[in-house]
C-alpha positions in Angstrom: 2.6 -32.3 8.9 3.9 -29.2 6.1 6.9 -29.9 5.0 9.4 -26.5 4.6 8.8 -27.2 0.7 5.2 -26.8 1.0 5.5 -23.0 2.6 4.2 -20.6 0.2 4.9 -17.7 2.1 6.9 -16.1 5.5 5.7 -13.3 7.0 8.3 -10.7 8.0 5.7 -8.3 10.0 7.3 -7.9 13.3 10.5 -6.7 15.0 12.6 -5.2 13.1 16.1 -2.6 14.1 15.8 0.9 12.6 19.2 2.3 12.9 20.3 6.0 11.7 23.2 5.6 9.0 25.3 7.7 11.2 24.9 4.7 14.0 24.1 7.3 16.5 20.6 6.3 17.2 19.1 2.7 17.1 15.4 1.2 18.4 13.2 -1.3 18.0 11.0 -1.0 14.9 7.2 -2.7 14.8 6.8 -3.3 11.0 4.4 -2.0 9.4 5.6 0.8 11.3 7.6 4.2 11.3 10.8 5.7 12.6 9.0 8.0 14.4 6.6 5.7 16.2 9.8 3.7 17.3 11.8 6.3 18.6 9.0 7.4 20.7 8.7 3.9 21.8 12.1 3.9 22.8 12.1 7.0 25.3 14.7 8.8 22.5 12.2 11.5 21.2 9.3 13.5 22.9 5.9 13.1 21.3 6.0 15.7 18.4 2.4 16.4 18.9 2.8 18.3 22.3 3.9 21.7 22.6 6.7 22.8 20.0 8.1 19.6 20.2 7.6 19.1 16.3 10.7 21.1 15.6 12.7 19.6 17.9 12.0 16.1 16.4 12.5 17.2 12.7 16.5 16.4 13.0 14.9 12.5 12.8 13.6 13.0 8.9 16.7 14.8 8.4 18.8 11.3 8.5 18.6 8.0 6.6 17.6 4.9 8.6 18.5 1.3 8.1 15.5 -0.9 9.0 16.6 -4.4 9.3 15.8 -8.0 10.4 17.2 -11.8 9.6 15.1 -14.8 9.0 16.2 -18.0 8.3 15.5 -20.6 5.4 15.8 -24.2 5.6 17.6 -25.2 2.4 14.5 -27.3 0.9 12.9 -24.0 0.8 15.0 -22.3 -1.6 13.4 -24.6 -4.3 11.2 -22.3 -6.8 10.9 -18.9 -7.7 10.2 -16.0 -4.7 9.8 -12.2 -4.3 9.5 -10.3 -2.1 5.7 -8.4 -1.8 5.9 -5.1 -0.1 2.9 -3.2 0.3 4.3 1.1 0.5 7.7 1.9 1.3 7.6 5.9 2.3 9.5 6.6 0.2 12.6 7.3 -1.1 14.3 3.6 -0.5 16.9 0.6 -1.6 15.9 -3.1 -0.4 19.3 -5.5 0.4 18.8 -8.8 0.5 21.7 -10.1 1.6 23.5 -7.4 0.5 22.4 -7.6 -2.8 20.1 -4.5 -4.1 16.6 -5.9 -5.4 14.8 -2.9 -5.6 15.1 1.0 -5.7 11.7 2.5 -4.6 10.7 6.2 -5.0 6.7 6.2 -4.8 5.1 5.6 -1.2 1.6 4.8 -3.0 2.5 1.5 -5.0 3.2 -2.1 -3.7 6.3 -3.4 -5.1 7.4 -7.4 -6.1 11.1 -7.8 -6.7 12.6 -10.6 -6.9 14.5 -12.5 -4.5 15.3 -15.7 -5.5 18.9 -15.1 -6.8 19.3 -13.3 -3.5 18.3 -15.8 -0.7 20.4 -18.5 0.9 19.9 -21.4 3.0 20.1 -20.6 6.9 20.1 -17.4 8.4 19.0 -14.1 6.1 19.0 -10.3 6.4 16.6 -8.4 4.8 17.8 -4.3 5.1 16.0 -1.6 3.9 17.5 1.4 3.7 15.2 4.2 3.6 16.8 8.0 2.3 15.7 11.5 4.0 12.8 13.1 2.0 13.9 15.7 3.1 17.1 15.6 1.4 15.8 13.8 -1.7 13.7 16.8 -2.1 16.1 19.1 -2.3 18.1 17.1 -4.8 14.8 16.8 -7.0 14.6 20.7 -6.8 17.9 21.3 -7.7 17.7 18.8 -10.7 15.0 21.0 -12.0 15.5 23.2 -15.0 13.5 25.8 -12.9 12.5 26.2 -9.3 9.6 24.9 -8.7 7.4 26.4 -5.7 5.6 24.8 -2.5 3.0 25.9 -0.7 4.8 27.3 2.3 1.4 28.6 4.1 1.1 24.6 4.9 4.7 23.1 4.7 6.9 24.2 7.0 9.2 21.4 5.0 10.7 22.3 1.7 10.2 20.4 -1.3 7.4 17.8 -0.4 6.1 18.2 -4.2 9.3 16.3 -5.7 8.1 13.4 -4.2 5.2 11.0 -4.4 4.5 10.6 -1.0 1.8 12.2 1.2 1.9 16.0 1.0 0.9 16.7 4.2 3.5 14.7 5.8 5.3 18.3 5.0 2.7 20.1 7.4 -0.6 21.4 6.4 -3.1 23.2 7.9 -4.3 20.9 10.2 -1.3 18.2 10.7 2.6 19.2 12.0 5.3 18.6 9.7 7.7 15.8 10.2 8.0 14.2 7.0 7.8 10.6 8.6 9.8 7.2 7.4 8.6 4.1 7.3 7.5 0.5 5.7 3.5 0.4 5.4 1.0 -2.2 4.5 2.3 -6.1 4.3 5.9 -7.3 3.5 6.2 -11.0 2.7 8.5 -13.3 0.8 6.1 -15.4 -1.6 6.7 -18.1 -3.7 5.3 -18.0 -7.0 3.4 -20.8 -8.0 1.7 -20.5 -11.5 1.1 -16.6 -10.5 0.6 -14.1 -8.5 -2.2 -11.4 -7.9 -1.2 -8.4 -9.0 -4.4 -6.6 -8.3 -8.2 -6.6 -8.0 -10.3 -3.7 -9.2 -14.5 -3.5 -9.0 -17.1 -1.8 -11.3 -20.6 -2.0 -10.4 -23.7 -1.2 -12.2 -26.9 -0.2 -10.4 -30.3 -1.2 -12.5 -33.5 1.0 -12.2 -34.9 -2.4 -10.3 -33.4 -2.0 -7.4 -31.0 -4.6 -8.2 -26.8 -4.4 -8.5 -24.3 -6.3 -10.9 -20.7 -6.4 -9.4 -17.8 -6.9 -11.9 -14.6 -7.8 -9.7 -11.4 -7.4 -12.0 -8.4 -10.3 -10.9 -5.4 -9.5 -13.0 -2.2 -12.3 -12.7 1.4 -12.0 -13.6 3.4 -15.0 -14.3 6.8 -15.7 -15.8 5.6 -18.8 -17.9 2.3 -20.2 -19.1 0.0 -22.5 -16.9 -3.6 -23.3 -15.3 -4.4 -21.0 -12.3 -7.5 -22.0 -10.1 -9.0 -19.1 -9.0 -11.6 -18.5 -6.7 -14.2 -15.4 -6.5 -16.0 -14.7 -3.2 -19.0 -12.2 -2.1 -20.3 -13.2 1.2 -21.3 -16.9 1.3 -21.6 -17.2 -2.7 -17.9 -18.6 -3.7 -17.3 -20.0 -7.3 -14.0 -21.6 -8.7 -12.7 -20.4 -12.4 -9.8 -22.5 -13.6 -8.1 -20.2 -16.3 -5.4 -20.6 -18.6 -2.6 -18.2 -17.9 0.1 -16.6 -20.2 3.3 -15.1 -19.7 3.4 -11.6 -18.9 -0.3 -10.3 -17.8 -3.8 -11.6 -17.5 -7.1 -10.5 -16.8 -10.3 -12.2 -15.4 -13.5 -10.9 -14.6 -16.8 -12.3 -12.6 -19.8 -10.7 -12.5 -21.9 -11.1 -9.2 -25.7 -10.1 -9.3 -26.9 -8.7 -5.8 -30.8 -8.6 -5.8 -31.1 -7.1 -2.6 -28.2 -4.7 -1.7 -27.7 -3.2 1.3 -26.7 0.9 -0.1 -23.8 2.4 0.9 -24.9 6.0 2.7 -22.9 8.7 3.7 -22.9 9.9 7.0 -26.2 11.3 8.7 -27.9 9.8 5.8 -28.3 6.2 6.5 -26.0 3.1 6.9 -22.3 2.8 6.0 -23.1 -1.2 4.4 -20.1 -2.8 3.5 -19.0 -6.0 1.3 -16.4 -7.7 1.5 -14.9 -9.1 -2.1 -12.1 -12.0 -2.1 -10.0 -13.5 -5.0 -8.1 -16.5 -3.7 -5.6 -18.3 -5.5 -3.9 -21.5 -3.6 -1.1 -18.9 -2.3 -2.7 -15.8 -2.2 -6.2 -14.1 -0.9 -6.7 -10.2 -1.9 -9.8 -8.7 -0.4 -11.5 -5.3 -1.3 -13.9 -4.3 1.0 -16.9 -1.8 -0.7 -19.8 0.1 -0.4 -22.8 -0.7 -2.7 -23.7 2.9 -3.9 -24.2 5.4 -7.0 -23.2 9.0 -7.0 -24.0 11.4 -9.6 -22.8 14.8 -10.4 -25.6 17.1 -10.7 -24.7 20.1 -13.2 -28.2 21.3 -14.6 -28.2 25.0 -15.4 -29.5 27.9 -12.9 -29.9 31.6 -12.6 -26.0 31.4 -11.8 -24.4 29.4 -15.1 -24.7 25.5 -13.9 -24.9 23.6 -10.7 -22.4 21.4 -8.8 -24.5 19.2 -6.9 -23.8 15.7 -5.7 -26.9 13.1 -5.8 -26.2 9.7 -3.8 -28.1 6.3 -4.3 -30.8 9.1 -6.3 -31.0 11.3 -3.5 -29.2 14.8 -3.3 -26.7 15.5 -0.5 -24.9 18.6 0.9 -21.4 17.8 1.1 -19.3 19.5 3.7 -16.1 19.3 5.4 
């Protein structure tokens, strides 16, 4: 039977409450999720994609929303060091845990880790994160700006979407509406850290005139004090175990897998979209990249024009278009 002391992680995907800070509007929020998505849910807003119903709904990325749940935590659990692992807040965000502020967020393309541990409490928990109108954390960016800087207002019906690093055509563009959406993406879980944690997994791969492939799968850890991390690399059925020696701070390790017989990676209309999967496993933690086996070229050989700009995948030339 696992004990409450043995639990590495809790999951907090789910229910949550997303609440305007002016306590006019509240729903049900699935997370990973957005506001949008749950007000729609709820009956309160029309579905901005039909008609002109994208102006009416843009009074919802006007406001700040609260996005909130509780969990609880026996007392045995709060042993040990924990963060919280949040995989893209959009964007502009502070994270309460129990009303204390562990992390200020501004970028909706990185996965933040702050900690937790001071924070958490035996029994019941709430977890709030408040997420601020791009819209008017835009405008603030502008105004902070020793000179105005422009947008593209052909596509962006919403001012100001180039302060921020979040997806530019959540500001409209020429083929999507503009509603500037809010929202907590990808996984958020409360981990423990034991030895270390994943911080993230990057692949290089080498393609030989043989036919055959090297893979080179980049694990780097980050752990608060030295120790001896068994890791596990996995391609397929072929699964080996490294046991490393970890330092405080960063560190890196790389395994090399040699595929004799890949299965190519083609785009579409030119042959099969083959895809690996690649897992680093750690007794907590799994991260898995899933990848096509290919090699593109850029083709830039002179002509009667100057030079070309041609694109040559897996050695064979291919019209891109799109």
């Amino acid at each position: 039977m696992t004990q409450a002391s043995d639990i590495m992680s809790i999951d907090l995907s789910g229910t949550w409450t997303a609440t305007s800070t002016d306590a006019v509007h509240t729903a049900p929020m699935r997370v990973p999720g957005d506001v949008h998505s749950a007000l729609i849910a709820a009956g309160l807003i029309p579905d901005p994609y039909a008609g002109r119903n994208e102006r009416d709904v843009r009074w919802v990325a006007e406001k700040h929303w609260a996005i909130e749940r509780k969990f609880d935590l026996p007392p045995e659990m709060l042993e040990g060091d924990w963060y919280l692992d949040l995989g893209s807040i959009d964007t502009v965000a502070s994270v309460y845990l129990n009303g204390v502020l562990v992390l200020d967020a501004d970028n909706c393309f990185r996965r933040y880790r702050p900690a937790a541990t001071e924070a958490l409490k035996a029994g019941e928990n709430t977890l709030k994160v408040l997420i601020h109108s791009s819209i008017a954390a835009g405008a603030r960016r502008q105004a902070e700006q020793p000179f105005f800087i422009p947008w593209s207002t052909d596509n962006s019906p919403i001012a100001n979407g180039n302060m921020l690093r979040k997806p530019q055509c959540h500001f409209g563009w020429d083929w999507n509406i503009a509603m500037a959406p809010l929202g907590i993406y990808g996984e958020i879980v409360l981990r423990r850290l034991e030895v270390a944690r994943i911080e993230h997994v990057t692949t290089r791969q080498f393609h030989h005139a043989d036919g055959t492939v090297d893979l080179y799968v980049t694990a780097t850890f980050h752990a608060e004090e030295p120790g001896i991390l068994p890791v596990h690399f996995a391609l397929g059925e072929e699964r080996i175990r490294l046991d490393i020696g970890i330092v405080a701070g960063e560190t890196q390790l790389t395994h090399m897998f040699s595929i004799d017989k890949p299965a190519l990676w083609w785009p579409a209309g030119h042959g099969e979209q083959a895809i690996y999967a690649v897992r680093v496993e750690t007794p907590t933690e799994t991260v898995v990249r899933r990848i096509g086996l290919r090699r593109v070229e850029l083709i830039t050989d002179k002509d009667e024009a100057g030079s070309r700009f041609a694109l040559k995948v897996n050695g064979r030339e291919i019209f891109c278009r799109g």
